[in-house]
TILUMSE-127169 format. One record per residue (C-alpha): z, y negated, x negated. Coordinates in steps of 0.001 Angstrom, whole numbers, padded with zeros to 6 digits, always signed. Layout:
ZYX/...
END
This chain:
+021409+007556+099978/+018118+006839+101039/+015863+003844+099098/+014297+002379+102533/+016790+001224+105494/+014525-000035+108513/+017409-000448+110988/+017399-003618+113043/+014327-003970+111283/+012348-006260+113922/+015505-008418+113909/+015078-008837+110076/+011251-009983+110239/+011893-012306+113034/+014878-013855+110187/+012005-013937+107297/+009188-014747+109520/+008428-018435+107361/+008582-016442+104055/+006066-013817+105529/+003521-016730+106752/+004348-018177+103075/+003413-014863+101531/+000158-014241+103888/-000808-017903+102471/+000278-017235+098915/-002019-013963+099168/-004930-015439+100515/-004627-018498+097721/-003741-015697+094633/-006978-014204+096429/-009569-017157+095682/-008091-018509+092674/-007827-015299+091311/-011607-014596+091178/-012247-018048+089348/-009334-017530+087107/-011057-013686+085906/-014549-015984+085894/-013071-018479+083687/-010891-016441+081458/-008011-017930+082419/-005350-015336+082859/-003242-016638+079761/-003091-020099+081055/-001754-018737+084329/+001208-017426+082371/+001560-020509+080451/+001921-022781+083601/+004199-020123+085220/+006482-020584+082456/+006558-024559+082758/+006657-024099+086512/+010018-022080+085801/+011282-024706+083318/+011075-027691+085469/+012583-025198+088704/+015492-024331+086286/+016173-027879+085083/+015603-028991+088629/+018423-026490+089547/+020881-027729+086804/+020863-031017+087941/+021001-030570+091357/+017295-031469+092671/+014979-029584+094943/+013913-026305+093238/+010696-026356+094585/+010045-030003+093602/+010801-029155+090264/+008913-026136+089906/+005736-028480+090976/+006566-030717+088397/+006526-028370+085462/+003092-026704+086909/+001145-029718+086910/+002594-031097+083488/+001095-027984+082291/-001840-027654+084109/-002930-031020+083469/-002168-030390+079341/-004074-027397+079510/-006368-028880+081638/-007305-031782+079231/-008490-029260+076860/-010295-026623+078907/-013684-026462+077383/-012729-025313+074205/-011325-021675+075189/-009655-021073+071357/-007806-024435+071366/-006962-023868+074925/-005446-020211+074432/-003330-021958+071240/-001712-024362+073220/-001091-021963+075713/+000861-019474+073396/+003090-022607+072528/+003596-023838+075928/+005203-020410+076623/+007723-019931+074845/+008717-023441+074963/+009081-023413+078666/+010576-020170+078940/+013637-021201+076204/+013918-024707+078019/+014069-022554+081463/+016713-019956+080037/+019167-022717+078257/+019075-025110+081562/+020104-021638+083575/+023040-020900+081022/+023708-024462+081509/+024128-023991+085620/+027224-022622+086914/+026229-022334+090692/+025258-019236+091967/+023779-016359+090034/+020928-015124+092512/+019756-018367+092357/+019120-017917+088556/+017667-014564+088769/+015690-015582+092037/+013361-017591+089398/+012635-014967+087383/+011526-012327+089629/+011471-014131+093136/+013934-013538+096169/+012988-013144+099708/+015831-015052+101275/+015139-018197+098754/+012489-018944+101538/+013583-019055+104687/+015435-022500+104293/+013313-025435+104830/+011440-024741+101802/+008772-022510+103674/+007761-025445+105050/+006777-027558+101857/+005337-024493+100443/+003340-023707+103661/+001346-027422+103433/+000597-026837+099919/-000751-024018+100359/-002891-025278+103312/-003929-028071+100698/-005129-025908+098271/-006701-023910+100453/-008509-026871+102185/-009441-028164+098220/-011283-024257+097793/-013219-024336+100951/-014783-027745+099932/-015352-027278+096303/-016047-023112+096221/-020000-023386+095872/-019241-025945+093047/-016125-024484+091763/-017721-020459+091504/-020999-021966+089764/-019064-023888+087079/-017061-021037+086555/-019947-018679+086154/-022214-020502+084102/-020771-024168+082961/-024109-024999+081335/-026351-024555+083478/-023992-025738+086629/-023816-029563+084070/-027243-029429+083514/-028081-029318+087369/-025367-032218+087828/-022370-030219+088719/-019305-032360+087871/-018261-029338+085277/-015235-031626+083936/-013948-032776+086766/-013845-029558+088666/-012446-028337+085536/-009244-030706+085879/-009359-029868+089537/-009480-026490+089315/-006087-026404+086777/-004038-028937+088928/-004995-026297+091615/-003904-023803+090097/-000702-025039+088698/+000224-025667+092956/-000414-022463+093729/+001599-021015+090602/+004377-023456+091875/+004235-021371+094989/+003944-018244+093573/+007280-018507+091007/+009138-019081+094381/+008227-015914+095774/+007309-013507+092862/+008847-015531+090195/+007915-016753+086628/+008092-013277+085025/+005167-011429+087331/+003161-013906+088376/+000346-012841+087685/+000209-010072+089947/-000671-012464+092410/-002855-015049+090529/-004510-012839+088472/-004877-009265+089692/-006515-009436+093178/-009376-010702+091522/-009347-008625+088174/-009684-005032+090659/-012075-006689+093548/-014503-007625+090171/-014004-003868+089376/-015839-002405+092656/-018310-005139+093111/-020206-008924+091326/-021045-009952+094755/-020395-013453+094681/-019261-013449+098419/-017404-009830+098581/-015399-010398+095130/-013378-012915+096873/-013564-011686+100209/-011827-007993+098767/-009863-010583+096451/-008035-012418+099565/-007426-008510+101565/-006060-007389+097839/-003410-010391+097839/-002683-010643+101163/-001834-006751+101502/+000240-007201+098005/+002530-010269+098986/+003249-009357+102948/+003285-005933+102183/+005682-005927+099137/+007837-008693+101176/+008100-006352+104178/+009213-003273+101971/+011682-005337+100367/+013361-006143+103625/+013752-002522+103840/+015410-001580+100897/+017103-004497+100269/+016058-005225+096684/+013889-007965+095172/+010630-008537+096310/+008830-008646+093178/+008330-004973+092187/+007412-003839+095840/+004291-006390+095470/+003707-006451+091822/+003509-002142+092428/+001170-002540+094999/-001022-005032+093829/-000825-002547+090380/-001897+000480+092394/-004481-001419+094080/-006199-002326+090498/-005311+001149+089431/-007417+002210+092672/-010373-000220+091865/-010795+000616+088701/-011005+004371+089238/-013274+003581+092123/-015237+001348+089041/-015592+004109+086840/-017077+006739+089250/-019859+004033+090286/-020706+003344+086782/-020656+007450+085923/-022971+007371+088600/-025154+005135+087831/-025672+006380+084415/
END
């Protein structure tokens, strides 16, 4: 039996169209925030918020509230206690490796505690295409318009105090408060991403885009640029070959955004051969 089924295939992305506009959004955000979150050394904390994001989704679930609503709640809690705390990477990474595991037992017992309907538990974990073509494409399209709107303002500002903090304060960049800014940013767009990758991977959006555009190239304008096309070709591409085979979406973009990195860093290490 073969993996891939594209029968009636048009009919299916006409169905999912608002999760594949989510997905192009989601990929273009992971794109951005993933370059400052590689600058900053942040990748941990985008793993502890995912796990917070999941807790408050889960208990949100259990008791019968918006999913989505929930999962925004436990992002921000956690961005904004990471947040607090950012300059001081060692303290930051500590609270971070307790924030995980606290979130992801809290997430786990409220989902042993729900008795509704089991793809709705493991749709949290490792995202579910069909989880967003109720209204809830809609809330998650406007946030991520917002936080898109919030990068193309502050990016000049945002890239230099993510670069070099020190020198961005001394010249009179607001380094603390685009600090706080940038977490409560990214805790929104990790909101987002649980619903359609899940808590588990993450961090293939969020994280990876930038890690393998940084691989080929320190251009301050094409890192992002090649971040955005990396995320965007991971999230619509892995949602439309999950339509296909009719399985989660999460390993179809968390395989391609892999291979992509996989690609960038071969691609890294031939340019720095060569250039020794």
């Amino acid at each position: 039996m073969p993996l891939f089924d594209f029968t009636d295939y048009g009919t299916l992305l006409l169905w999912v169209l608002p999760s594949l506009v989510v997905a192009l959004m989601l990929g273009m955000v992971g794109g951005l925030l993933s370059t400052l979150v590689i600058h900053r050394d942040s990748s941990f904390a985008v793993h502890g918020i995912s796990e917070l994001s999941f807790a408050g989704a889960a208990i949100a679930l259990l008791i019968g509230m918006d999913v989505t609503f929930g999962s925004i709640v436990g992002s921000l809690v956690a961005a904004a206690i990471i947040g607090a705390i950012s300059g001081k990477p060692r303290e930051r990474n500590s609270l971070t490796a307790v924030l995980m595991p606290f979130g992801l037992g809290v997430g786990i017992l409220a989902l042993s505690l729900y008795h509704g309907r089991a793809a709705s538990k493991f749709g949290l974990l490792t995202g579910q295409i069909v989880s967003l073509v109720d209204g809830r494409s809609t809330v998650l399209f406007i946030l991520s318009g917002c936080v898109l709107i919030v990068l193309s303002v502050f990016w000049r500002r945002l890239l230099f105090a993510s670069l070099d903090p020190a020198v961005a304060e001394a010249r009179g960049v607001p380094v603390r408060m685009l600090s706080v800014l940038f977490t409560l940013t990214l805790g929104i767009a990790v909101a987002i991403g649980v619903q359609v990758v899940g808590a588990l991977l993450v961090l293939s959006l969020l994280v990876t885009p930038g890690a393998a555009a940084l691989r080929v190239t320190r251009s301050q304008f094409l890192a992002p640029a090649l971040a955005v096309i990396f995320g965007v070709v991971a999230a619509v591409g892995g949602m439309m070959l999950s339509l296909g085979a009719a399985l989660p979406v999460s390993p179809f973009i968390t395989t391609i955004s892999f291979t992509i990195y996989l690609v960038c860093w071969l691609i890294g290490r031939v340019k720095k051969g060569a250039i020794n």
